[in-house]
MIVOMAR-801800 format. One record per residue (C-alpha): y, x, z; chain; residue number from 1; residue in three letters. Coordinates in steps of 0.25 Angstrom, whole numbers, plus 5000, padded with zeros to 4 digits. Example, Ala and Ser with C-alpha at 12.3 -4.5 7.8 and 13.67 -1.06 7.14 Angstrom:
REM residues 2
py,px,pz,cadena,num,residuo
4982,5049,5031,A,1,ALA
4996,5055,5029,A,2,SER
REM end
This chain:
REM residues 503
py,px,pz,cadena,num,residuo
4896,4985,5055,A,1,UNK
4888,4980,5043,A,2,UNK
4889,4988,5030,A,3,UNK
4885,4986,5017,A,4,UNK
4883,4997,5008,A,5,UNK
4883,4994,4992,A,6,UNK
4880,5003,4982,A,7,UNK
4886,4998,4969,A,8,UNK
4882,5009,4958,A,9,UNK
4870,5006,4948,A,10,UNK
4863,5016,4951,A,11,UNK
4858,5021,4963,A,12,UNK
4857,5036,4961,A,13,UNK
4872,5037,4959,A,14,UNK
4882,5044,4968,A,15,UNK
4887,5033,4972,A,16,UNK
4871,5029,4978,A,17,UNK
4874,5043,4986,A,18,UNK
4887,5038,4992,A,19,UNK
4880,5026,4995,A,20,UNK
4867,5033,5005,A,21,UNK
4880,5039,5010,A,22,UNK
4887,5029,5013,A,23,UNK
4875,5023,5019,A,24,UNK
4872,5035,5028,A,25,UNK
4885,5036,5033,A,26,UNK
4887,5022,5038,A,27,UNK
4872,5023,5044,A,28,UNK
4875,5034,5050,A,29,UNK
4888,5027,5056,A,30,UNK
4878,5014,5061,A,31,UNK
4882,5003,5054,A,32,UNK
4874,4991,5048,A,33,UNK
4871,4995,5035,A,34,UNK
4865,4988,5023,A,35,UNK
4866,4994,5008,A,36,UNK
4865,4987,4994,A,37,UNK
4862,4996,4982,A,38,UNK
4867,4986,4970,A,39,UNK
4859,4994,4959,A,40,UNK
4846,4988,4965,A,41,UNK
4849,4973,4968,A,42,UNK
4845,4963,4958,A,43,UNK
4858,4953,4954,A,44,UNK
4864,4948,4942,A,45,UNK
4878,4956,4942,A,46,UNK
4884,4945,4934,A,47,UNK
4891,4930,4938,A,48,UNK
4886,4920,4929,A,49,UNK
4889,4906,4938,A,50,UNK
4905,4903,4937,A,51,UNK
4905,4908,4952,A,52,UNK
4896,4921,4958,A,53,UNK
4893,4912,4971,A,54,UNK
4884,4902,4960,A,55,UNK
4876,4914,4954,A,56,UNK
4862,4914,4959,A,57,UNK
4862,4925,4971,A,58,UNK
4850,4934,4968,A,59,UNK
4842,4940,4979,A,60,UNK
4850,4953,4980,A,61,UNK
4863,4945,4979,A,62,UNK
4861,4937,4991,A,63,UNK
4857,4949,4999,A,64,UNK
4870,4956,4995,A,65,UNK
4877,4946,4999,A,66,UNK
4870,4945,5013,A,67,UNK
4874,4960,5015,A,68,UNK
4888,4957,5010,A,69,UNK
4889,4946,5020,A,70,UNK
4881,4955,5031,A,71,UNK
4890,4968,5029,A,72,UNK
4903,4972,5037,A,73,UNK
4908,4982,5028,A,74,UNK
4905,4984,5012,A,75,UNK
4904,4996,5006,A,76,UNK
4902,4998,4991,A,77,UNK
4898,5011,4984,A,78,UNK
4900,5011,4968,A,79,UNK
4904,5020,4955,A,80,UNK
4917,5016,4951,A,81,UNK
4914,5015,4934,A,82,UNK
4927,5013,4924,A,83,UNK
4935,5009,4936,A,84,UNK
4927,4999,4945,A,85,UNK
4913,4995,4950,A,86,UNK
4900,4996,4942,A,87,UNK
4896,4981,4938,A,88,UNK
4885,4981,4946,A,89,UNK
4894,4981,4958,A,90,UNK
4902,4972,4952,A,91,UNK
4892,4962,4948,A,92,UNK
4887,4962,4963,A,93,UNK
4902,4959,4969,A,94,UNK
4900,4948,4958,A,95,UNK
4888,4943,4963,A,96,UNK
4892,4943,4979,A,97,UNK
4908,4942,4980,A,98,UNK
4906,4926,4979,A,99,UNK
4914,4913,4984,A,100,UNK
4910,4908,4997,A,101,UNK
4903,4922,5000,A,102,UNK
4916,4932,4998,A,103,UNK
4927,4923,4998,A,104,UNK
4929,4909,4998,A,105,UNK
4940,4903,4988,A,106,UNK
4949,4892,4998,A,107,UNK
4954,4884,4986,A,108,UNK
4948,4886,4974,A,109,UNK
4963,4882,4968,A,110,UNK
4970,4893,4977,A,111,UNK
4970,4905,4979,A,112,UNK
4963,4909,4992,A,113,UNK
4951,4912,4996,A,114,UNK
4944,4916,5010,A,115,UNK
4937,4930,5010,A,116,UNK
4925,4929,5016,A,117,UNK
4919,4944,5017,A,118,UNK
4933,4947,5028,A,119,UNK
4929,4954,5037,A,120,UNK
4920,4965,5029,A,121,UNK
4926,4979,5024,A,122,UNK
4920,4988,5013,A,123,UNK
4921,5002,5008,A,124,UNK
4919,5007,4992,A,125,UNK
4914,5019,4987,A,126,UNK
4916,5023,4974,A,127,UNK
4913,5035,4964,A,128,UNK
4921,5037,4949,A,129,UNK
4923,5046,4940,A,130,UNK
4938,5044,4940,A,131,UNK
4945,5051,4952,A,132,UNK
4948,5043,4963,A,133,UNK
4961,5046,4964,A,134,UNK
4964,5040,4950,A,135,UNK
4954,5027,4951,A,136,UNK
4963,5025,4965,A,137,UNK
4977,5028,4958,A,138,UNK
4977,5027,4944,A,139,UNK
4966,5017,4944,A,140,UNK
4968,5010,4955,A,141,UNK
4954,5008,4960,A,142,UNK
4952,4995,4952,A,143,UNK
4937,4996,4954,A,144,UNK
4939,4998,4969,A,145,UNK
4950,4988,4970,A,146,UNK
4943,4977,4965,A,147,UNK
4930,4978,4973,A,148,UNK
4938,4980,4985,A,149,UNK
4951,4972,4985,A,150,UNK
4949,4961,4973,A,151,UNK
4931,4958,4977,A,152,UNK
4929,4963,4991,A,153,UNK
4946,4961,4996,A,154,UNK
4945,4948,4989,A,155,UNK
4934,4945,5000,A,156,UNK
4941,4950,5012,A,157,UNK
4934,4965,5014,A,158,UNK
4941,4974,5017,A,159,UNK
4940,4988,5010,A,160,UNK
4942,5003,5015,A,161,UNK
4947,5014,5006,A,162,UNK
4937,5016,4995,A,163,UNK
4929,5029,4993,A,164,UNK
4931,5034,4979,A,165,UNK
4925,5047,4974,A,166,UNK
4925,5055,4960,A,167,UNK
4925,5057,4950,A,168,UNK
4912,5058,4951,A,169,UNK
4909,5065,4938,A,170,UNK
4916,5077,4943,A,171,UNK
4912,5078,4958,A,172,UNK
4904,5088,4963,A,173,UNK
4893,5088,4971,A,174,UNK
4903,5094,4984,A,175,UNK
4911,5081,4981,A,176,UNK
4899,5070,4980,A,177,UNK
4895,5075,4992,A,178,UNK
4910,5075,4999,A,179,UNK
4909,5061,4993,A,180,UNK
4896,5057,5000,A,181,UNK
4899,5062,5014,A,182,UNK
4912,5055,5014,A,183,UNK
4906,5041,5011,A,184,UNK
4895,5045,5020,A,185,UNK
4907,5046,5031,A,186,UNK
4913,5033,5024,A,187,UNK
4898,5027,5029,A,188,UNK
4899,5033,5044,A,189,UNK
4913,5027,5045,A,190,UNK
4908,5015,5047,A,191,UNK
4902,5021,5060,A,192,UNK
4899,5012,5072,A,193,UNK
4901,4999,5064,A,194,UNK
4917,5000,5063,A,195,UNK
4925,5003,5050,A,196,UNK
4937,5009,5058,A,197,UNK
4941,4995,5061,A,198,UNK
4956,5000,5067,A,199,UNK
4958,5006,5052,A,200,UNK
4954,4993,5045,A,201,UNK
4964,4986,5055,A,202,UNK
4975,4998,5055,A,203,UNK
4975,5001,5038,A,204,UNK
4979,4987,5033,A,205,UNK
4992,4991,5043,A,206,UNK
4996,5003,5039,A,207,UNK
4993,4998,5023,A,208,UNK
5003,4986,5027,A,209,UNK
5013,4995,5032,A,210,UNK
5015,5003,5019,A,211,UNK
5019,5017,5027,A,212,UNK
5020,5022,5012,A,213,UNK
5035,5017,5014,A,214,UNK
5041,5022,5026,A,215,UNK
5041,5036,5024,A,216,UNK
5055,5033,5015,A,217,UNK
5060,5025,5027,A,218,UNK
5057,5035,5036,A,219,UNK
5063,5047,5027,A,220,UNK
5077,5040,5026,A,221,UNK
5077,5036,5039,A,222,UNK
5075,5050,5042,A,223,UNK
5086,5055,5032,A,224,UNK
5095,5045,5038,A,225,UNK
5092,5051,5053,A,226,UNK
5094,5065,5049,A,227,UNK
5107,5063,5039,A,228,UNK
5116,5064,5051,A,229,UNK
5125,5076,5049,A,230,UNK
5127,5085,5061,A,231,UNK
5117,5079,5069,A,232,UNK
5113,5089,5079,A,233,UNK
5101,5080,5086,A,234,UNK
5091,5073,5078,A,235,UNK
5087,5061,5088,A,236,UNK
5074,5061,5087,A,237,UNK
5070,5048,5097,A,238,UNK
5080,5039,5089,A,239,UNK
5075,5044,5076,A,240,UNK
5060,5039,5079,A,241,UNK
5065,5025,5085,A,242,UNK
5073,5022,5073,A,243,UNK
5061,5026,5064,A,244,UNK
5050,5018,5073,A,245,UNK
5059,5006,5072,A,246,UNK
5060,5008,5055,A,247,UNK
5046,5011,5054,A,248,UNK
5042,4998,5060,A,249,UNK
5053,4990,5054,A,250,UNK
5048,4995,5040,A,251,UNK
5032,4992,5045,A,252,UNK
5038,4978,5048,A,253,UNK
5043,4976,5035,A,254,UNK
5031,4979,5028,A,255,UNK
5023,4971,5035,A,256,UNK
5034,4959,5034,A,257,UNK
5034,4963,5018,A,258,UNK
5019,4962,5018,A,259,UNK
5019,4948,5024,A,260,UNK
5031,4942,5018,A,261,UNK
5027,4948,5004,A,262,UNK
5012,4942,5003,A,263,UNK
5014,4932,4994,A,264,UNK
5017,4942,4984,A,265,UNK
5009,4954,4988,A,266,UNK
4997,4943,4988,A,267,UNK
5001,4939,4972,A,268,UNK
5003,4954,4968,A,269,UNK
4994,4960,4959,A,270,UNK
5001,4973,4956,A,271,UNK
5002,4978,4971,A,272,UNK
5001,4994,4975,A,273,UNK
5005,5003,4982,A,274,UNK
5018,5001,4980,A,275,UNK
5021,4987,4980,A,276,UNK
5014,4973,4984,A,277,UNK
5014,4975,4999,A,278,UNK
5001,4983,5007,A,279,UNK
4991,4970,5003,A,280,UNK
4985,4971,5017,A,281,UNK
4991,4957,5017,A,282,UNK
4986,4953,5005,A,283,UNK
4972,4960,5007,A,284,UNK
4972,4954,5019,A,285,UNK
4970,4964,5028,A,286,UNK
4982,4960,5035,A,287,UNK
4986,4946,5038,A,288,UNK
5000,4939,5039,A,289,UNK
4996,4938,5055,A,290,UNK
4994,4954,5055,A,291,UNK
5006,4957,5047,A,292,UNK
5016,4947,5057,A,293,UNK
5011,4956,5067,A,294,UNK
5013,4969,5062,A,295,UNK
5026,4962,5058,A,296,UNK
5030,4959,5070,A,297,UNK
5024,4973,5079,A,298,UNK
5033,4982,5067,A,299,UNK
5045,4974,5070,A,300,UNK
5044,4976,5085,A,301,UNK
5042,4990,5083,A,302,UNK
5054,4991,5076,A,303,UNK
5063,4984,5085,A,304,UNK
5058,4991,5098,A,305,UNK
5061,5003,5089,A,306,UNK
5073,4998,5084,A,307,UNK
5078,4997,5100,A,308,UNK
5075,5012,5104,A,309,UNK
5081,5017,5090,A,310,UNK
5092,5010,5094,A,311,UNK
5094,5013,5107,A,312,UNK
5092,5028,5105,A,313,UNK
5104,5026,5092,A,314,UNK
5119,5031,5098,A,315,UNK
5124,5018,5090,A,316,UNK
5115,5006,5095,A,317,UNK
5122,4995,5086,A,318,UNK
5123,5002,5075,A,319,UNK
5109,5005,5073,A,320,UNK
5105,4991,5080,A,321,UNK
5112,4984,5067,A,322,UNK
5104,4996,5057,A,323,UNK
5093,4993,5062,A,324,UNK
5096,4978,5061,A,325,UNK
5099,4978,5045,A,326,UNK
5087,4986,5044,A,327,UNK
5078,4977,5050,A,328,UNK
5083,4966,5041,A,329,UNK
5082,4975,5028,A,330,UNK
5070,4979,5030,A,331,UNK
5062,4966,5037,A,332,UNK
5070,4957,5027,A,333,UNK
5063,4962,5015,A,334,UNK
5053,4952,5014,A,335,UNK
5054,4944,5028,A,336,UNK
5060,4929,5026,A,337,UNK
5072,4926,5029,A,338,UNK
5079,4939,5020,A,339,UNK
5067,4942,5011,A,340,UNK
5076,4954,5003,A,341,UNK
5065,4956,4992,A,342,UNK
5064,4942,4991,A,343,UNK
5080,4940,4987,A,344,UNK
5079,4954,4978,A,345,UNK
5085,4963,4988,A,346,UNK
5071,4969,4993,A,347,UNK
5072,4981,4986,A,348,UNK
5087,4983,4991,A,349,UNK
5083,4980,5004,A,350,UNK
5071,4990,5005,A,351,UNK
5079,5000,4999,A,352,UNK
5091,5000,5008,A,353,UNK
5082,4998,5019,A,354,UNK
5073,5010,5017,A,355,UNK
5087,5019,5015,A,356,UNK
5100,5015,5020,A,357,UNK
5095,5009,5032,A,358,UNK
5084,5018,5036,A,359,UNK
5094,5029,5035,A,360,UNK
5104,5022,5041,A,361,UNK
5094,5019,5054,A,362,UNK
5091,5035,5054,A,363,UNK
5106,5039,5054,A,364,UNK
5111,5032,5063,A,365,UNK
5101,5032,5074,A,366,UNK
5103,5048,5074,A,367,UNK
5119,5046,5076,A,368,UNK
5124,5041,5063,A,369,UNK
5135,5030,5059,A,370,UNK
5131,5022,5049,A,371,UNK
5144,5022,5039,A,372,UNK
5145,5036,5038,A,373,UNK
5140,5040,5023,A,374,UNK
5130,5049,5023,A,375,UNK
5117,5039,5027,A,376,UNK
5121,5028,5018,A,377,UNK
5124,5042,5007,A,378,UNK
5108,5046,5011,A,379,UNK
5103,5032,5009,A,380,UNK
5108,5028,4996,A,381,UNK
5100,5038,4985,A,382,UNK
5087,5034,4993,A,383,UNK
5090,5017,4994,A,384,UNK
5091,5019,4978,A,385,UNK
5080,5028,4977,A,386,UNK
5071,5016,4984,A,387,UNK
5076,5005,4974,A,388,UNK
5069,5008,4963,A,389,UNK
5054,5011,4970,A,390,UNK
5057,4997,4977,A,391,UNK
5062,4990,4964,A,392,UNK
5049,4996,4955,A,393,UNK
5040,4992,4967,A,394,UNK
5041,4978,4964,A,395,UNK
5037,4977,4950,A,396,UNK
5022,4975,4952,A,397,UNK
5026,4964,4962,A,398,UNK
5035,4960,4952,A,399,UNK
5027,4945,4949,A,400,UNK
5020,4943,4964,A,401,UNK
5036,4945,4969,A,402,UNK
5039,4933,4961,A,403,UNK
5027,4924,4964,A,404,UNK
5031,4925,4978,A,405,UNK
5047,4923,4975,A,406,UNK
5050,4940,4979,A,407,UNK
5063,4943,4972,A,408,UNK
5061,4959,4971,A,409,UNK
5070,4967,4959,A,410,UNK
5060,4965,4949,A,411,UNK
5059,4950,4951,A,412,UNK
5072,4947,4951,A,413,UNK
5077,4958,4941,A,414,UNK
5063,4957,4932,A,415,UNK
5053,4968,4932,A,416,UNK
5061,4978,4921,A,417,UNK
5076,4978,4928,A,418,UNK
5069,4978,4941,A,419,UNK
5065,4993,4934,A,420,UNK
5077,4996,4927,A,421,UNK
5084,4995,4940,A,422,UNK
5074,5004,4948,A,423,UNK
5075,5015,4936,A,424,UNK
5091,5015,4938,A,425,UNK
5089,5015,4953,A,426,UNK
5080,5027,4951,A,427,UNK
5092,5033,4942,A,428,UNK
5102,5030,4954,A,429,UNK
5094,5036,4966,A,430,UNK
5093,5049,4957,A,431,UNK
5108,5049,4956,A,432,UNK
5112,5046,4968,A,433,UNK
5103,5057,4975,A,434,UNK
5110,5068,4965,A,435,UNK
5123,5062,4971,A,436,UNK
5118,5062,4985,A,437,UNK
5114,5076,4984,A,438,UNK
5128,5080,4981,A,439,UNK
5136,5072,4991,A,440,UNK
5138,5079,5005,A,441,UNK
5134,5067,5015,A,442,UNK
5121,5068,5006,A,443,UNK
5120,5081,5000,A,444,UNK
5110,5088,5010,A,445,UNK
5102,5077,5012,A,446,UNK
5101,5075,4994,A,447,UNK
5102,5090,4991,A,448,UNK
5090,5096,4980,A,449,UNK
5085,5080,4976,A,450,UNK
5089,5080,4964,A,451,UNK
5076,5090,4961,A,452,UNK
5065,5079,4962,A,453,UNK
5073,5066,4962,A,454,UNK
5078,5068,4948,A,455,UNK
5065,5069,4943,A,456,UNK
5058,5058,4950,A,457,UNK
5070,5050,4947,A,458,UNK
5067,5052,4931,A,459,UNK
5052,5051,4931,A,460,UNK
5055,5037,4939,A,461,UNK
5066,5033,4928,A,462,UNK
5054,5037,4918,A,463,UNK
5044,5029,4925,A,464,UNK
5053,5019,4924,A,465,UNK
5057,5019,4912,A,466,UNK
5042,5020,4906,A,467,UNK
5039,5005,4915,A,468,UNK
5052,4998,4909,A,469,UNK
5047,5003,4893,A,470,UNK
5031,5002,4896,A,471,UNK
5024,4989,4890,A,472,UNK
5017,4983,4904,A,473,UNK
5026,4974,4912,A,474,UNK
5034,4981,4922,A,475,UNK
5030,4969,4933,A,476,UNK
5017,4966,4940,A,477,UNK
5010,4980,4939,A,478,UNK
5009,4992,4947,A,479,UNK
5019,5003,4944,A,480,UNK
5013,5012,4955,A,481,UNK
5015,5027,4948,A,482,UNK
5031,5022,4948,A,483,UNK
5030,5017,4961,A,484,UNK
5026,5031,4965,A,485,UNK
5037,5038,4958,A,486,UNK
5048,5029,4961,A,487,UNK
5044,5029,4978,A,488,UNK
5042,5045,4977,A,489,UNK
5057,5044,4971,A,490,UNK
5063,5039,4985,A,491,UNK
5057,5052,4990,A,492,UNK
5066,5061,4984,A,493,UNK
5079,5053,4992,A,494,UNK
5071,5052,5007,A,495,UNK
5064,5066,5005,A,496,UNK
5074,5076,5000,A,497,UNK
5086,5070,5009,A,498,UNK
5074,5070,5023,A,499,UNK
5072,5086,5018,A,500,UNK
5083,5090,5017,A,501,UNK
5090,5082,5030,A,502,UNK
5077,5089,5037,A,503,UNK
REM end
């Protein structure tokens, strides 16, 4: 393992120079090939004068950077983070080296694509700030961070582990530079025998893929569904676990099938989060289609070996055989040709139903159910409704990259401000048909004491809501992260209280 170790502050003294002799300690210590370049003593003109950086005279200093850039396995860059992103003399040396024909190489200069030359290398930032990171990471949003590891070195092809942040460094104390110190020096010594923990660079682009953020609500109305038998006497627990494996894989085939169906727009969109826009390990490339038609391909076999001993445990077979059916088309057909629901503007009716009526469905009837008594479809409404709204808002920031690629979500078809006129009187609805559920017998166990933390989160949605729809930005094309947050925590309140009080 080559590493090469940049120190990007002016000055050499700094705490960010003592991060970096640990830094360098540790990964000696680990017994890597290491090489170091302390920007702050070479000599280079920080500015592009030529039309392109690659006709700019290389100085001296210049041509061996590069030489070590081409040289080095892994990248690490230590550096203060000032008013939001990189001092300039880092920036004006990623100027100087990130050049055509040495980086990247442009295809057709007409069109956009490009081949990224420096795939294969890795890299690792190290940053001090005086904001907290928890703010420059949140509030922020990295934008420093982001654009040296996704839009300069992602653009390239490196890939980039979790960055080190620390601060604010204007408060710290002596105890907590020295905690800082000794983890980068462990953040060295990780590179130990020449590997950076190669199966977690092959294992995290899957798990980021399958989004598992999600499936705890699948798995608690399933559950709700399972225990919602009244009388029961025997919970069946093998049956319970079959039913589960098969939706668990179901669901992590569906991701995948959305992640590789859904590129076209994912790739154009430039409001993507957390929330929305896919995981982008398509996009980043640290997945590719090859990989994702297999991971389609191994979730779906999962699910229907899964599927055969849920079934084979259930005490009605055919009835739970079609369930399971309906389910696979719901769910799969979201974005996978020929149904393509949220192409046709049924996708966010199909992954609410999906991720209510028909989970719960699944759990009640494999513990003995029937599936036209009252009481599941009863159980299933309050938290279908209480989806729609979280799914309907989720596709704002998409809201332009859904229509260059032809996607007819809510917002597209209905336009961005009656897309969230109808996710505000959904939010309405859900309340009140939770505050009905909680008085009607089939449901009253399952709903009772809601009412305390729905109706308030209900009314700081609607006020969230409300402030979007009379606020001055545009309502399409930008991140709506803080209502994001409060409109998926609202689907809580209709898996979580009705899962407690079944428990």
């Amino acid at each position: 393992m080559n590493v090469l170790l940049i120190l990007g502050h002016p000055r050499k003294d700094s705490f960010c120079g003592a991060l970096f002799e640990a830094y360098r300690d540790g990964a000696l210590r680990a017994g890597v090939e290491l090489r170091t370049l302390v920007l702050a003593d070479l000599a280079f003109d920080t500015d592009v004068h030529t039309e392109s950086p690659e006709q700019q005279h290389y100085e001296p200093d210049i041509r061996h950077a590069r030489e070590l850039v081409d040289w080095a396995d892994h990248l690490v860059f230590v550096y203060p983070t000032w008013w939001g992103a990189s001092p300039a003399l880092l920036k004006g040396f990623l100027d100087r080296i990130i050049t055509p024909g040495f980086a990247f190489h442009f295809r057709d200069p007409d069109k956009l694509g490009w081949d990224k030359l420096w795939k294969g290398k890795t890299s690792q930032t190290i940053t001090t700030m005086d904001t907290p990171p928890v703010l420059h990471r949140w509030l922020y949003r990295q934008p420093g961070t982001n654009a040296l590891r996704r839009a300069s070195l992602g653009f390239c092809g490196v890939r980039s582990r979790r960055a080190l942040m620390f601060g604010p460094m204007r408060l710290s104390t002596d105890r907590q530079r020295q905690a800082w110190l000794e983890r980068v020096r462990r953040a060295g010594l990780a590179v130990r025998g020449g590997t950076l923990r190669k199966l977690g660079r092959q294992v995290t682009p899957w798990l980021m893929a399958l989004r598992l953020q999600f499936y705890p609500m699948s798995w608690a109305a399933y559950t709700i569904g399972a225990l919602a038998i009244a009388g029961a006497d025997v919970f069946r627990t093998a049956v319970y676990w079959w039913g589960y494996l098969c939706l668990f894989a179901l669901e992590a085939a569906t991701v995948f099938a959305n992640e590789y169906f859904d590129y076209e727009s994912d790739r154009n969109n430039c409001a993507a989060g957390p929330f929305n826009g896919g995981s982008r390990m398509l996009v980043e490339h640290k997945l590719d289609f090859r990989n994702l038609r297999h991971g389609i391909a191994v979730a779906l076999t999962a699910a229907v070996v899964c599927a055969a001993f849920a079934i084979e445990l259930a005490s009605a077979p055919g009835t739970v055989t079609v369930l399971l059916a309906v389910v696979f088309v719901l769910t799969l057909g979201y974005t996978t040709p020929p149904l393509k629901w949220c192409y046709r503007g049924l996708g966010e009716l199909d992954v609410a139903v999906s991720h209510s009526f028909m989970v719960l469905l699944v759990g009640y009837l494999l513990q003995g159910g029937l599936w036209w008594t009252a009481t599941p479809w009863l159980l299933a409404l309050p938290i279908c409704v209480s989806i729609l709204p979280a799914i309907i808002l989720s596709a704002l920031p998409d809201h332009h990259a859904d229509i260059q690629a032809g996607k007819g979500t809510l917002p597209v078809r209905l336009g961005a401000r009656a897309a969230t006129w109808l996710a505000l009187a959904l939010t309405i609805a859900a309340a009140a048909l939770g505050l009905i559920m909680a008085r009607m017998a089939p449901t009253h166990v399952a709903y009772h004491d809601i009412v305390w933390g729905m109706v308030p989160h209900a009314g700081l949605l609607v006020l969230m809501l409300l402030r979007l729809l009379h606020g001055r930005e545009r309502l399409a094309d930008r991140r709506i992260d803080a209502v994001m947050v409060v409109a998926l925590s609202y689907i809580l309140w209709f898996v979580a209280i009705p899962f407690w009080n079944l428990v």
